[in-house]
Backbone as CSV, one residue per row, in Angstrom:
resi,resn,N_x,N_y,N_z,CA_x,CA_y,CA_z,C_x,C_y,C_z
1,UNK,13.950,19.804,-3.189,12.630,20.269,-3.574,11.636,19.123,-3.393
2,UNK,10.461,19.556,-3.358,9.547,18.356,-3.073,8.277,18.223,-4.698
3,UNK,7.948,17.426,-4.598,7.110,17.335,-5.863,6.022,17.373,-5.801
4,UNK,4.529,18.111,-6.547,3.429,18.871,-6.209,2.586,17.563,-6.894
5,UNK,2.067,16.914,-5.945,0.834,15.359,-5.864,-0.533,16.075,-5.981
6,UNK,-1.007,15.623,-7.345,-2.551,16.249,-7.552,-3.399,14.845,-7.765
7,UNK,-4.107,15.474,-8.271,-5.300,14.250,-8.806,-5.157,13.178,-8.341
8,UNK,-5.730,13.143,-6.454,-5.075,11.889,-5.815,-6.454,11.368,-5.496
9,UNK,-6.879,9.838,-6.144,-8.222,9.349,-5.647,-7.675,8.581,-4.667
10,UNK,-8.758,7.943,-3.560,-8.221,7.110,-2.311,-9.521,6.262,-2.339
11,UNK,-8.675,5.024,-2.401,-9.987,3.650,-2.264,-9.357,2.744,-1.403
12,UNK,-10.234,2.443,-0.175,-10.113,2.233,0.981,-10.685,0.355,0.288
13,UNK,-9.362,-0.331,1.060,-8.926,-1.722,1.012,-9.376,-2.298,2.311
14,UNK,-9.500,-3.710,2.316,-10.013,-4.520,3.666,-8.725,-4.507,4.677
15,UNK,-8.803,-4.603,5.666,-8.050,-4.567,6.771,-6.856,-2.853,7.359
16,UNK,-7.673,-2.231,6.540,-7.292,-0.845,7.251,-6.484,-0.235,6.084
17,UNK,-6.208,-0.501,5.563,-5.292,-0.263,3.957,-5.949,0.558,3.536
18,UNK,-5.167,1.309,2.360,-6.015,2.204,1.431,-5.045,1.907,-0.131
19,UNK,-5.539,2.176,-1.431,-4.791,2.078,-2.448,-5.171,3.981,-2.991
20,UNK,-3.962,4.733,-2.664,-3.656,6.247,-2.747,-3.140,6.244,-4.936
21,UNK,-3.929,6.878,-5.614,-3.707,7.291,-6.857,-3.212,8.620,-7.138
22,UNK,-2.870,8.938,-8.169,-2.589,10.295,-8.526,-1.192,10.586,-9.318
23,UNK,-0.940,11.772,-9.304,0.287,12.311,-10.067,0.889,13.142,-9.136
24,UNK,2.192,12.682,-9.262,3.652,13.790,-9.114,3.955,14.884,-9.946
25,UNK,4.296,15.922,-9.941,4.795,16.762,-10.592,6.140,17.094,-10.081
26,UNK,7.552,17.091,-10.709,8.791,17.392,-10.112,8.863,19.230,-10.516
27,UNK,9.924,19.064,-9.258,10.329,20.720,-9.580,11.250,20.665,-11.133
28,UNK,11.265,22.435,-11.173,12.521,23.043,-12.067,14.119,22.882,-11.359
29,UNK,14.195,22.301,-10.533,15.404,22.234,-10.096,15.683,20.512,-9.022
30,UNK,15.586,19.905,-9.842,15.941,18.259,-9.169,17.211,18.088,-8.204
31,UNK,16.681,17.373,-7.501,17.897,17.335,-6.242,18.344,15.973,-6.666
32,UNK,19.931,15.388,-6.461,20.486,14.188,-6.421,19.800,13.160,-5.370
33,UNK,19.397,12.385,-5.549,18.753,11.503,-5.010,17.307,11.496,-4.710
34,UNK,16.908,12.242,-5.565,15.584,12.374,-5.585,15.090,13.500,-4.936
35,UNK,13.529,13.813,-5.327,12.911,14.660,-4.658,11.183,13.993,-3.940
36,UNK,11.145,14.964,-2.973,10.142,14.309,-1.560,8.786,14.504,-2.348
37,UNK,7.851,13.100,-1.584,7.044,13.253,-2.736,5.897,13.056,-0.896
38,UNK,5.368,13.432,-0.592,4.709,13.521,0.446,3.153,12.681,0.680
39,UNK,3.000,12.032,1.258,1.753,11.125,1.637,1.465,10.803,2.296
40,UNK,1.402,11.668,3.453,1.289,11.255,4.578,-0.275,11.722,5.385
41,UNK,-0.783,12.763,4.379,-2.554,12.909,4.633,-2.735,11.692,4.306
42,UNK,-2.535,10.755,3.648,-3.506,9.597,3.055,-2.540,8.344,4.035
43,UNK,-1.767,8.096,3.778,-0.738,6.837,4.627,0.060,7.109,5.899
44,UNK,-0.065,6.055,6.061,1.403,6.039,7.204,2.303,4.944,7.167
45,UNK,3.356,5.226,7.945,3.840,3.909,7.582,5.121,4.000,6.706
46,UNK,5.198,2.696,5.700,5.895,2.342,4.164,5.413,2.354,3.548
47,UNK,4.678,2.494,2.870,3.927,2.343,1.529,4.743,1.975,0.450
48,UNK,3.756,0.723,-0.539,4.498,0.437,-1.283,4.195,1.176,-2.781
49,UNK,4.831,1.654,-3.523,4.431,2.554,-4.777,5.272,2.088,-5.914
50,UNK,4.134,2.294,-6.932,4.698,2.064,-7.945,4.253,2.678,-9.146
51,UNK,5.447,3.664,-9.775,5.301,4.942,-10.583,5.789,4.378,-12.274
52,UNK,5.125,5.341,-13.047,5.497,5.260,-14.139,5.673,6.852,-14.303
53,UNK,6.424,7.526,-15.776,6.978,8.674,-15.583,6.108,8.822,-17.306
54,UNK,7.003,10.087,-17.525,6.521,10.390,-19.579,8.016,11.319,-19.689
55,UNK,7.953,11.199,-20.609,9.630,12.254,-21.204,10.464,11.247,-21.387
56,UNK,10.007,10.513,-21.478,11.514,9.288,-21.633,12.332,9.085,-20.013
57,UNK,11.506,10.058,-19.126,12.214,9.314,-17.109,12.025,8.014,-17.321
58,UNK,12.056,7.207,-16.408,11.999,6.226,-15.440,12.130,6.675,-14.258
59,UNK,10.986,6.661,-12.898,10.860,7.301,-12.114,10.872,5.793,-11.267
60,UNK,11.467,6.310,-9.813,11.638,4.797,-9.173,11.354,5.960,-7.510
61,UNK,11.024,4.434,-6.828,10.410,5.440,-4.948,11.310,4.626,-4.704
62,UNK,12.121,5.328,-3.833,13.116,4.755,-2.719,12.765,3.982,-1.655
63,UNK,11.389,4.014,-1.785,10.397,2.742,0.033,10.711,3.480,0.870
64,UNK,10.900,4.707,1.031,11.066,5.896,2.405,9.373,5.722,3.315
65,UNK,9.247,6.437,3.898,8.225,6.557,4.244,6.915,7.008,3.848
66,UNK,5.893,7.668,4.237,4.464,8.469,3.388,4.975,9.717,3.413
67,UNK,5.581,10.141,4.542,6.020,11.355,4.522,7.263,11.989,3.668
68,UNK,8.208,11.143,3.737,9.616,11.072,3.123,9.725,10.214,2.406
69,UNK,8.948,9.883,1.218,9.120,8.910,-0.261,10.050,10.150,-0.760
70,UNK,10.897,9.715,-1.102,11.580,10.026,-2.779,11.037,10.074,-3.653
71,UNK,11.491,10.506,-4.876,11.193,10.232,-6.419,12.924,10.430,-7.046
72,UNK,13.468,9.350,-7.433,14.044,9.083,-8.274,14.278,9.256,-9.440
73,UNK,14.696,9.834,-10.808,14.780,10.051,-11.960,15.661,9.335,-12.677
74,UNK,15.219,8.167,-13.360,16.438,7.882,-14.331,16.182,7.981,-15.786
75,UNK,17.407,8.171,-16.710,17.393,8.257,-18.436,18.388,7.305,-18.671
76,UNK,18.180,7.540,-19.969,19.033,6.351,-20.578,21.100,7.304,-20.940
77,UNK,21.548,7.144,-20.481,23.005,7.585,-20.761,23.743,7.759,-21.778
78,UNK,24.615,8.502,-22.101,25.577,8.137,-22.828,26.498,7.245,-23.020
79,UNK,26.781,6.539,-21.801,27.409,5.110,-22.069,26.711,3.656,-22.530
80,UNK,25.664,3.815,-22.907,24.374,2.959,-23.281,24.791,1.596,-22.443
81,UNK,25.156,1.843,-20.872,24.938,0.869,-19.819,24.000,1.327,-19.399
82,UNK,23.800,0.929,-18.066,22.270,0.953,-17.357,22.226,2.460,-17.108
83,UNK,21.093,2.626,-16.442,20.475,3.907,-16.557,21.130,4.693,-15.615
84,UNK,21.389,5.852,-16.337,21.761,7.161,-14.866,20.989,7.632,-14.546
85,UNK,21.118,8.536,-13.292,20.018,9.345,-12.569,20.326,10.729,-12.838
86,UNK,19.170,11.117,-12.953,19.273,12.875,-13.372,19.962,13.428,-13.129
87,UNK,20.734,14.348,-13.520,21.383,15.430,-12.955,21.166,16.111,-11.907
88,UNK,21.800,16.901,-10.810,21.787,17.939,-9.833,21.028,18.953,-10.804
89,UNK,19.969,19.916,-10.383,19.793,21.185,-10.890,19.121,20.474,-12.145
90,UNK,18.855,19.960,-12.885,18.267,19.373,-14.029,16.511,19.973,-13.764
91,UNK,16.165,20.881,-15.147,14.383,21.150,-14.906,14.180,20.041,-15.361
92,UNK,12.912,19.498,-14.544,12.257,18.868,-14.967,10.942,18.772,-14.088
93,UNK,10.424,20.123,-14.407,8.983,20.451,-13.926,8.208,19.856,-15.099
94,UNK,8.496,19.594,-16.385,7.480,19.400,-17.328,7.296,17.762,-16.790
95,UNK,7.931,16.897,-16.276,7.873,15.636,-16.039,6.390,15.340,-14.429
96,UNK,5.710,14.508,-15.178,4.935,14.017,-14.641,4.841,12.344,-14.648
97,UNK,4.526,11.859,-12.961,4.435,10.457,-12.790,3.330,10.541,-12.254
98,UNK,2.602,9.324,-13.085,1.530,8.481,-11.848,2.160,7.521,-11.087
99,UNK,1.294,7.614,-9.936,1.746,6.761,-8.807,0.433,5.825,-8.547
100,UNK,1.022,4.602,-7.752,0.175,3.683,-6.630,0.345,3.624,-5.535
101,UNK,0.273,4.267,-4.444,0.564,3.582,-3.472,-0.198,3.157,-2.578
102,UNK,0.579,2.066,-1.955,-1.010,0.806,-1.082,0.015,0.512,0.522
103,UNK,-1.078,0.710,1.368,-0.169,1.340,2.601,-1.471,1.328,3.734
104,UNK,-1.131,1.321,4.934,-1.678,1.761,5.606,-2.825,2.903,5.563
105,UNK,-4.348,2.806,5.879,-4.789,4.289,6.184,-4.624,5.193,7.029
106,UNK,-4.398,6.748,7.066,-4.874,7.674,8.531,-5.501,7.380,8.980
């Protein structure tokens, strides 16, 4: 599934760059290894991003591309070692991240 990017401001940086704002919204049904978070009207390229989540996630970008970023999901576990990643099939449409990302412009 891919994740629905709203409230995206774009402020255009010196040397062709742009710094891309806004929010993720994940689906009701999370895929293992993340779900596609799309940016490729605004970037090209790698872009580098950096998300914060609410619900108690930890949301992490895999450095894919503008087009093919990830979104990552992690919680805290039951083995109170480091963090696992969401479940397969796990809702978590109520989960929202802001993002940064600073990248190349179109």
């Amino acid at each position: 599934m891919a994740a629905t990017v709203s409230s995206v401001i774009v402020s255009p940086l010196p040397g062709g760059t742009v710094l891309v704002s806004g929010l993720a919204t994940l689906s009701a049904n999370y895929q293992a290894a993340g779900e596609t978070m799309d940016l490729s009207s605004y970037l090209t390229g790698s872009p580098i991003i950096v998300m914060s989540g609410d619900d108690g996630y930890v949301p992490q970008s895999d450095r894919g591309t503008a087009a093919a970023n990830t979104i990552q999901l992690y919680e805290a576990g039951a083995d109170a070692a480091a963090l696992d990643e969401v479940a397969n099939g796990t809702n978590v449409a109520a989960v929202i991240c802001t993002f940064h990302a600073h990248g190349l412009s179109v």
